[in-house]
N, C-alpha and C positions, 0 to 999 in steps of 0.2 A: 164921155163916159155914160156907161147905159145907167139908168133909173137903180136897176139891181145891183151892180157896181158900185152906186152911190150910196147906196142901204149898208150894204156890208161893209164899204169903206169906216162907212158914219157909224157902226154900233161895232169895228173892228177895237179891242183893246191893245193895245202893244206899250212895251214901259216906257215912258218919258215923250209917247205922241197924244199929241192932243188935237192939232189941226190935220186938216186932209192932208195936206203936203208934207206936215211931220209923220202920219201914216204910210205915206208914200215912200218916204225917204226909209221907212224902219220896212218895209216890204222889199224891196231891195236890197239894204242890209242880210239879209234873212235870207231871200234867195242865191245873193254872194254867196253867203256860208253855206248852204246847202251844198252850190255848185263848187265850190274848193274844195278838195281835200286840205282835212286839217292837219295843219303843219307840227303837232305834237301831241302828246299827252292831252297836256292842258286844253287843248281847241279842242280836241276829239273828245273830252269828259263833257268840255261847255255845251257844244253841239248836241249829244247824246242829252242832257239837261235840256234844253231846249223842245226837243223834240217830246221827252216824257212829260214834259210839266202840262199841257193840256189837262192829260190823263190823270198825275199826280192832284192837282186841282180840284179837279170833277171831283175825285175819292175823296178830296180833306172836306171837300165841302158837303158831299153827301152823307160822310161821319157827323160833320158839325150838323146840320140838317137832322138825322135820326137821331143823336145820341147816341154813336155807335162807334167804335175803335177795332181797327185790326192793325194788329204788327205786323200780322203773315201777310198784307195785301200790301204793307207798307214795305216791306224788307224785300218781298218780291219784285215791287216795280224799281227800287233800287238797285234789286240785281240786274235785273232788264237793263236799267241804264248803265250798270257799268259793261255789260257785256256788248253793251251796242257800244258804247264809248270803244271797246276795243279793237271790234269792226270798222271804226267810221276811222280809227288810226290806224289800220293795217297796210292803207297804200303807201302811204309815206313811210312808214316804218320798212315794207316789204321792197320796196323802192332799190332795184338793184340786185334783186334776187340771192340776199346775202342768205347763206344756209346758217346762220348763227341769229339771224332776224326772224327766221321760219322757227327758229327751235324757239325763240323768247316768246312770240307771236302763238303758237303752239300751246307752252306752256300758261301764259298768260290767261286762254281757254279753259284751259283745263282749271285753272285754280279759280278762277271764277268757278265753273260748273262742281267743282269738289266742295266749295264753299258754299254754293246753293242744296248741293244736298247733304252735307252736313249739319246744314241749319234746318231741312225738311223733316231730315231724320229724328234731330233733336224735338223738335216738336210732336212728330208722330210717336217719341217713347209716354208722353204724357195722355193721358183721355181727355184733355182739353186744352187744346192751342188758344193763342189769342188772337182768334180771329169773333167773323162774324157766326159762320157756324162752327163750333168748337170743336165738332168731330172730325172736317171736312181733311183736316192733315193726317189723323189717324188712319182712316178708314181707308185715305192712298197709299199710305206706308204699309198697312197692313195687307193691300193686294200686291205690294212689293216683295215680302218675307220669303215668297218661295226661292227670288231669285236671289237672292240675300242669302237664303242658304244653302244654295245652290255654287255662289261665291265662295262661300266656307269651307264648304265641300270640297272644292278643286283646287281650293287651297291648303290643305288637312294632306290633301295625297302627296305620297311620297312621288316625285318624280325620277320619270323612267330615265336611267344613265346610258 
């Protein structure tokens, strides 16, 4: 094992390794789960977890670090993970090309993605989200408003018979 190898192995964190060889053994681990599709729900949420938590981490600790709290960066990378959690279950789920897996798999998207901007929304009716900058939900929902009413709009008209 090269010199560098052995630096990252030795300052690698993973939960319940402590020697190289229990490093080793959770690096493996890790890579299985990567290279399987997961075989449900459950393993596609865990995996989706896994993969956010670096990132999740960094952010709690750099809040704890400043003094500083955001819901919007916290309910975001949440939604991040459930949407990848539903990606990382699509092959199995898709598995067989059932047209009744495509419509769940479908809709599953979409209600996540209505659910993200439902909660964007909610936030941009206030002049101050709780984030780090306060304005930063407004001021994107406000360059929204055109197509927003633009939506309204085409929905208001009487359609053509």
């Amino acid at each position: 094992m090269s010199e560098e190898d052995a630096l990252f192995l030795a300052g690698l964190e993973l939960e319940g390794a402590i020697t190289a060889s229990d490093k080793v053994r959770g690096l493996i681990r890790l890579a299985r789960r990567r290279a399987e599709t997961p075989a449900g729900w459950d393993a596609a949420l865990a995996a989706a977890h896994d993969i956010a938590a670096p990132a999740l981490k960094a952010l709690r600790a750099a809040e704890l670090a400043t003094d500083r709290h955001s819901t919007v960066a916290l309910a975001l990378t949440s939604a991040v993970e459930e949407m990848l959690a539903v990606l990382l279950a699509a092959p199995a789920e898709l598995a067989g090309a059932d047209p009744q897996a495509l419509a769940r798999h479908e809709a599953r998207l979409v209600d996540c993605a209505a659910r993200l901007t439902e909660q964007m929304l909610r936030w941009g009716v206030t002049p101050s989200a709780p984030a780090y900058d306060p304005t930063i939900v407004s001021r994107r929902v406000a360059a929204l408003g055109e197509l927003t009413r633009l939506i309204t709009a085409a929905g208001d008209r009487p359609s053509a018979a």
